[in-house]
C-alpha positions as MATLAB code, in Angstrom:
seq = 'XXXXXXXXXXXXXXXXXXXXXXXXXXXXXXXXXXXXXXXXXXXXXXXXXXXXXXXXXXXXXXXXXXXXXXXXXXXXXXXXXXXXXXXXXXXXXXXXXXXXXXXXXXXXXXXXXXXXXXXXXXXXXXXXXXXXXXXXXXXXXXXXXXXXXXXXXXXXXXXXXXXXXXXXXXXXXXXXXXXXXXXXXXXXXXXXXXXXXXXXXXXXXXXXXXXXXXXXXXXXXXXXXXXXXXXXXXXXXXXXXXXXXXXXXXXXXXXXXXXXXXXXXXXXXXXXXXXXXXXXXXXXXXX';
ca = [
      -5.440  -20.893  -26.710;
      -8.860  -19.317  -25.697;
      -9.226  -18.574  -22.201;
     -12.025  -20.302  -21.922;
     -10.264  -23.306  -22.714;
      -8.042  -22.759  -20.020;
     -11.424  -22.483  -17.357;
     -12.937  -25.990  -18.782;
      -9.296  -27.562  -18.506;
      -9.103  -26.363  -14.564;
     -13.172  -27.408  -13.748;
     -12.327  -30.979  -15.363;
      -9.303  -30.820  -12.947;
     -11.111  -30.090  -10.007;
     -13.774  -32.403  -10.590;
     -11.990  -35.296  -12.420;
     -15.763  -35.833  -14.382;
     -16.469  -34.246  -17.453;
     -20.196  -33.928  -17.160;
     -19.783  -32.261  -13.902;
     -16.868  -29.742  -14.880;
     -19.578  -29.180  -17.895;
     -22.202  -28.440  -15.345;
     -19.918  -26.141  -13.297;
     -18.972  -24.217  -16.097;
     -22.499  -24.232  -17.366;
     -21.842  -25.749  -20.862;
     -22.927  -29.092  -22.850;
     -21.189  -31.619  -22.082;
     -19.437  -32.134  -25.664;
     -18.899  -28.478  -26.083;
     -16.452  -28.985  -23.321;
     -14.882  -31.607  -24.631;
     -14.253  -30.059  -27.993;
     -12.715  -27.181  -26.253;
     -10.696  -29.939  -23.863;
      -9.920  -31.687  -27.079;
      -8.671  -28.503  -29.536;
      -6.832  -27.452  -26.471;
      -5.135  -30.981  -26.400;
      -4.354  -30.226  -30.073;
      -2.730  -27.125  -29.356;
      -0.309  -28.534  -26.269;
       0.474  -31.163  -28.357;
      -0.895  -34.465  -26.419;
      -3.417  -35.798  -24.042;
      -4.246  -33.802  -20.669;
      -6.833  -36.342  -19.220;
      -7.161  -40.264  -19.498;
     -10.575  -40.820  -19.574;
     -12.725  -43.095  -17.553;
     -16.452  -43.492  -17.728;
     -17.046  -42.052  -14.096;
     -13.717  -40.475  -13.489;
     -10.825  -39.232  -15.342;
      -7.006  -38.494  -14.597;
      -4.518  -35.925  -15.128;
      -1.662  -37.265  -17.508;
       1.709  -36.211  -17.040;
       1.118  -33.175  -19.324;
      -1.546  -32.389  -17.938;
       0.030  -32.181  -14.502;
       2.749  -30.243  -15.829;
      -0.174  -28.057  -17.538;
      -2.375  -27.493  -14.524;
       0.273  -25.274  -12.395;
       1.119  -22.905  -15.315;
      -2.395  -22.653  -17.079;
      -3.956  -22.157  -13.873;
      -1.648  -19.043  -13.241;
      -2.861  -17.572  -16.775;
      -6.271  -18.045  -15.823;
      -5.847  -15.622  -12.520;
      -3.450  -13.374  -14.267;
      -6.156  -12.834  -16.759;
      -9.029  -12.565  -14.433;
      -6.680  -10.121  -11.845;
      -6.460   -7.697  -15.705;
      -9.931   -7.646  -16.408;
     -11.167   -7.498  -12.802;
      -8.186   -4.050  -12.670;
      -9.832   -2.799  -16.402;
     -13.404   -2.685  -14.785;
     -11.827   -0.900  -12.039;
      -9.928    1.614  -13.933;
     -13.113    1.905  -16.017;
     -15.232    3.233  -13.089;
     -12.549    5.200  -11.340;
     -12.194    2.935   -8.788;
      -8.389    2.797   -9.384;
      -6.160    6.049   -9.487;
      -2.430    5.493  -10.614;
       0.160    7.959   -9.649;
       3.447    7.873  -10.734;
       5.839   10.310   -8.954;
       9.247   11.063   -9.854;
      11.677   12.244   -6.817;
      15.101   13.862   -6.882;
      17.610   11.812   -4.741;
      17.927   15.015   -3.139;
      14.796   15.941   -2.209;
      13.363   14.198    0.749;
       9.869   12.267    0.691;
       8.254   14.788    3.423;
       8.037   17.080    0.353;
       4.767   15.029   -0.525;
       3.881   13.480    2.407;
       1.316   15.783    3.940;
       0.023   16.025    0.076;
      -0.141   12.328   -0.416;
      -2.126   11.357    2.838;
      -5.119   14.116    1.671;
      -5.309   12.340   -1.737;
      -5.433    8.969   -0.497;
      -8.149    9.698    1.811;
     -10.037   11.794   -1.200;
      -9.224    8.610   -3.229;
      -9.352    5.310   -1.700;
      -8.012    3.511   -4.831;
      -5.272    5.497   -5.122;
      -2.185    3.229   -6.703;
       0.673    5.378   -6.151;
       4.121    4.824   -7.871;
       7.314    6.907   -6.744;
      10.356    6.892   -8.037;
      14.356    8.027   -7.122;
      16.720    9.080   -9.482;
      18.623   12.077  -10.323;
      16.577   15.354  -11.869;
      17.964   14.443  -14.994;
      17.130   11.191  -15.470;
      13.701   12.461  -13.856;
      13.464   14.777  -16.680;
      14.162   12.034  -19.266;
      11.232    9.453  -17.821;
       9.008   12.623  -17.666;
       9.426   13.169  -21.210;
       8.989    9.911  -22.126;
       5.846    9.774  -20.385;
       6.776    7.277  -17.509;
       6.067    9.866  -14.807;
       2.878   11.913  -14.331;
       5.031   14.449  -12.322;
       8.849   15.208  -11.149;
       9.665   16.747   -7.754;
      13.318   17.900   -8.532;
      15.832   20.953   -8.867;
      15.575   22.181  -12.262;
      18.862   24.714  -12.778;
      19.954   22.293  -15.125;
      19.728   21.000  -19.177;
      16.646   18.670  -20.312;
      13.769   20.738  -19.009;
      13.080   22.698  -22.305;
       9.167   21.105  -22.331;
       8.395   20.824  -18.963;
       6.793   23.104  -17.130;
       7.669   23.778  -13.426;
       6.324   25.477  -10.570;
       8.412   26.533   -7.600;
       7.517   24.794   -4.458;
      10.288   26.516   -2.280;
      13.564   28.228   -2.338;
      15.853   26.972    0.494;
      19.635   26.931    1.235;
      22.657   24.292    1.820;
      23.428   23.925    5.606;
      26.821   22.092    6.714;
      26.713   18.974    9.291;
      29.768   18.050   10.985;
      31.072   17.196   14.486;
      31.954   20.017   16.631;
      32.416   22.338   13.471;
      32.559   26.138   13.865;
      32.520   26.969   10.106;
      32.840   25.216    6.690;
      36.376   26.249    6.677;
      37.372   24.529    9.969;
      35.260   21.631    9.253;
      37.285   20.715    6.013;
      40.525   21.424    7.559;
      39.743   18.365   10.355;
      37.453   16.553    7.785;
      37.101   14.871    4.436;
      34.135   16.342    2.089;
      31.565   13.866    2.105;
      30.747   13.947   -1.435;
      26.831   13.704   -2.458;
      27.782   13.477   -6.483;
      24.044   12.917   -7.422;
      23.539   16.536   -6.049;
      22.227   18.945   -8.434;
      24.131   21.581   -7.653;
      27.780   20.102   -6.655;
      29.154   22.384   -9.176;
      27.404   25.479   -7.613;
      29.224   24.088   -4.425;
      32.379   23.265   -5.916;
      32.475   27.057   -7.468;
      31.732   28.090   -3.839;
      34.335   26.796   -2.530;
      37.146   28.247   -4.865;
      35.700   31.518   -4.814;
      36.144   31.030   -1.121;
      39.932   29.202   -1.255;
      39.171   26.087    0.460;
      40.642   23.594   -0.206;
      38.994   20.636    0.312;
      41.343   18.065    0.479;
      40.154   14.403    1.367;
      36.972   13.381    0.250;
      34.555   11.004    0.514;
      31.912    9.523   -1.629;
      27.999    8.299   -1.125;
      25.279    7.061   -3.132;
      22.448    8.862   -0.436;
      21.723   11.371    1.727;
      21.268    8.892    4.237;
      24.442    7.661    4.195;
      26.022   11.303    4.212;
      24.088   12.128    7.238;
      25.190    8.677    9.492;
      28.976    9.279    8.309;
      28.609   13.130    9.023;
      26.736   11.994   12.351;
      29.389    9.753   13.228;
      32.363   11.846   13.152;
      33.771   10.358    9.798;
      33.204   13.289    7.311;
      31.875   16.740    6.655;
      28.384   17.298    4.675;
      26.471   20.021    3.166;
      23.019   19.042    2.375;
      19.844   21.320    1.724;
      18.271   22.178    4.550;
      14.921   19.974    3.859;
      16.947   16.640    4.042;
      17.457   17.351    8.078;
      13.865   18.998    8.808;
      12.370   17.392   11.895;
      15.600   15.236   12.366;
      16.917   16.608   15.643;
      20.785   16.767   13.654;
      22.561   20.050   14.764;
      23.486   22.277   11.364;
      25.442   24.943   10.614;
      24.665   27.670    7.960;
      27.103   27.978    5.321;
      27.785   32.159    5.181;
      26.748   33.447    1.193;
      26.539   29.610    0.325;
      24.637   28.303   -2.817;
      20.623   28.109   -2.760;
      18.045   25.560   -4.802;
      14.652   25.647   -5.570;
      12.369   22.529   -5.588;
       9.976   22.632   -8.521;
       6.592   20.675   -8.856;
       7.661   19.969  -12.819;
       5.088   18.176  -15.679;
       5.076   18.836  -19.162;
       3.521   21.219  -21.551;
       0.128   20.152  -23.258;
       0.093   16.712  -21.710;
      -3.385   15.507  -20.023;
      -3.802   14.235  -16.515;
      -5.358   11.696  -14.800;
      -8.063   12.141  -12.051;
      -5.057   11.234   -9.916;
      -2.588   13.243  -11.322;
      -5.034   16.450  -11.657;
      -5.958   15.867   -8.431;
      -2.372   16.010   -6.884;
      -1.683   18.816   -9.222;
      -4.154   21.332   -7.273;
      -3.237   19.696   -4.170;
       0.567   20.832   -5.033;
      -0.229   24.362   -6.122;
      -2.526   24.940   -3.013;
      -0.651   23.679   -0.546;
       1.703   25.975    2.616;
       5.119   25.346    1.792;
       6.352   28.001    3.877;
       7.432   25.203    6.351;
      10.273   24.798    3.620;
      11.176   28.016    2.404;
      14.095   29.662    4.243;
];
């Protein structure tokens, strides 16, 4: 099945006359109709009864029209996307974000390339930094933003965007200690460093007794906000937010790391955000 097969079955449709579909499509007349015909073949039974001035859609034909006409656009929305890929006029990004590391990272970095390029397509996605480091790999991410302290980043290559530390959020707190003695642990296990945290505490002797478990930071912060657990987050995930913290006394660090991989070439896009990234004032994040 030819795609232009599938145009001369949708002009006969609209018109319901052969010699004008012909016309529209600016073919002879019984070139259409072989490619009608062959096309008929290929379905497996008529798509038109034929009348001298008019013709009709048959029942396969009306069951036809819905699904060919939705190949036709697909394939004209590909090639029209190829021609625009082909002069630049579209830039995909794909992105790769730690759950723990908030979208603000990029933000200010994002708007600057999307006025540079209007076409920008930009793709992000969430998941942990090692799954990040497994889609990077694989080449399903241009770039990760993520905490690289642990395994799987032997071929990337990462540059420090900022070094930061873990901050505590809990109601009327005074310390860590005091929090987890009135509190359950609300429990972040995507983190990238809950064993750093866990190690902290021992070497401290808390005990931290109840816990409680989340899928996102956003969910730690409304339970922490509403009185129902403790929370230690990095200090980016409440920038700007208003929420009252507490530092956590010789507590575990991170750094966030702009991380691609060794050798591999970039897109405009991607080389683009690249110096973007590496020139850009992250002291707004480094503590």
């Amino acid at each position: 099945m030819e795609l232009y097969q599938i145009r001369y079955f949708l002009s006969v449709c609209e018109t319901l006359n052969f010699t004008h579909a012909a016309e529209a499509c600016n073919v002879t007349q019984p070139a259409l109709t072989r490619a009608i015909k062959k096309l008929e073949e290929e379905l497996g039974g008529e798509l038109f009864r034929r009348e001298r001035s008019r013709s009709h859609l048959t029942d396969l034909g009306k069951a036809m029209m819905p699904l060919l006409q939705q190949s036709h656009d697909a394939a004209l929305a590909a090639k029209a996307e190829a021609e625009n890929y082909g002069k630049g006029e579209t830039a995909p990004l794909c992105l790769g974000i730690s759950h723990t590391v908030p979208a603000a990272v990029i933000e200010a970095v994002v708007t600057e390339l999307s006025s540079a390029m209007p076409g920008l397509d930009l793709n992000l996605v969430r998941d942990t930094s090692a799954a990040l480091a497994e889609k990077l790999e694989a080449g399903d991410l241009d770039f990760a933003i993520a905490v690289t302290s642990g395994d799987g980043w032997e071929r990337e290559s990462a540059w420090i965007l900022f070094d930061e530390p873990f901050v505590l959020i809990a109601r009327d707190a005074k310390s860590l200690a005091s929090a987890l003695d009135n509190l359950p642990l609300v429990r972040r296990p995507y983190c990238e460093n809950t064993d750093d945290f866990t190690a902290y505490l021992e070497g401290k002797g808390i005990d931290c007794g109840r816990r409680h478990m989340v899928a996102s930071d956003a969910d730690a912060l409304s339970m922490a906000q509403a009185g129902l657990g403790a929370v230690v987050v990095p200090l980016s995930t409440v920038r700007s937010r208003g929420i009252e913290v507490l530092p956590i006394e010789e507590g575990p660090r991170r750094q966030v790391s702009l991380v691609s991989v060794v050798g591999r070439r970039h897109s405009s896009a991607a080389a683009a955000f690249l110096r973007l990234m590496r020139s850009a004032d992250w002291s707004a994040f480094q503590h």
